[in-house]
RONUVO-224111 format. One line per field, with one value per residue (C-alpha): chain; x, y, z. Coordinates in steps of 0.2 Angstrom, whole numbers. Example, Ala and Ser with C-alpha at 12.3 -4.5 7.8 and 13.67 -1.06 7.14 Angstrom:
2
chain	(A,A)
px	(62,68)
py	(-22,-5)
pz	(39,36)
# end
This chain:
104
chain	(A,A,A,A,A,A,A,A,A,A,A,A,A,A,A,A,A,A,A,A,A,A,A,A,A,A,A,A,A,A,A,A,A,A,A,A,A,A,A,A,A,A,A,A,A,A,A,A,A,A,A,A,A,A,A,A,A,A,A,A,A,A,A,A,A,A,A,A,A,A,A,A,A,A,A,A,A,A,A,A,A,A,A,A,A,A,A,A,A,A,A,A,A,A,A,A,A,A,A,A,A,A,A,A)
px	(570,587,593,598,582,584,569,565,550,537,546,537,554,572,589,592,581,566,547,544,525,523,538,541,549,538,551,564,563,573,576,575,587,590,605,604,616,620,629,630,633,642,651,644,642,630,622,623,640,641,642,631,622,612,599,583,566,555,569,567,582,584,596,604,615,629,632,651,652,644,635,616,604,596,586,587,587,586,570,556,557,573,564,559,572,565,568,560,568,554,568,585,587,599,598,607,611,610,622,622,634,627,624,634)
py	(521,525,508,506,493,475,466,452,439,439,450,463,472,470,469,484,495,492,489,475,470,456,458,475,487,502,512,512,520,532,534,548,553,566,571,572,585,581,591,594,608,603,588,570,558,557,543,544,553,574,576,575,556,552,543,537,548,540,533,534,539,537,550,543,553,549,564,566,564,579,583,580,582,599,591,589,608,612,606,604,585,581,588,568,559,552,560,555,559,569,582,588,589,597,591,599,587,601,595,605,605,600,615,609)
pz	(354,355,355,375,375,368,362,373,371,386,398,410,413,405,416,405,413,400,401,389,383,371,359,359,371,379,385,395,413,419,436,448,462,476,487,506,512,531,542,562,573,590,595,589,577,561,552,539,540,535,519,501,497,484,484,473,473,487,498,515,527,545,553,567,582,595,604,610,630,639,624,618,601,602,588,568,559,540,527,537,536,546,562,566,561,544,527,512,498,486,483,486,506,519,537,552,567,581,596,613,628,643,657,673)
# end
């Protein structure tokens, strides 16, 4: 190991980030993140708000809207996974909140 895991007695996994068996370290796990890229078209507000956030591998992200007055969701454009509102974060995403002016 590269001496970022501690030897601890007993433990199943370390504060440090370590998997621990017995009195010996395993390894230490490394963790995995994406970024969700969010921006919108139109007149409204995002959450979470436009812009890049990162995010660990398998988080789940509800993508909320608040169209501007006179304005409604055309719906959710960009990886195939922000058309419902969800995006689970398997790999780098980019969502497009969609707003539309209402016809009078």
């Amino acid at each position: 190991m590269d001496g970022r895991c501690q030897r601890y007695a007993h433990a199943d996994h370390g504060v440090d980030g370590c998997e621990y068996s017995g009195y010996g370290y395993l390894r230490q796990h490394t963790a995995t993140y994406y970024t969700l890229t969010l921006s919108l078209i139109g007149s409204g507000v995002i959450t979470p708000t436009a812009g890049s956030h990162t995010y660990l591998a398998g988080a789940s992200v509800g993508l909320k809207e608040s169209p501007a007055p006179d304005w409604h969701l055309s719906g959710w454009n960009g990886d195939a996974d922000c058309a419902d509102g969800s995006v689970t974060l398997n790999a780098n995403k980019n969502c497009v909140a969609m707003f539309a002016r209402y016809q009078i």
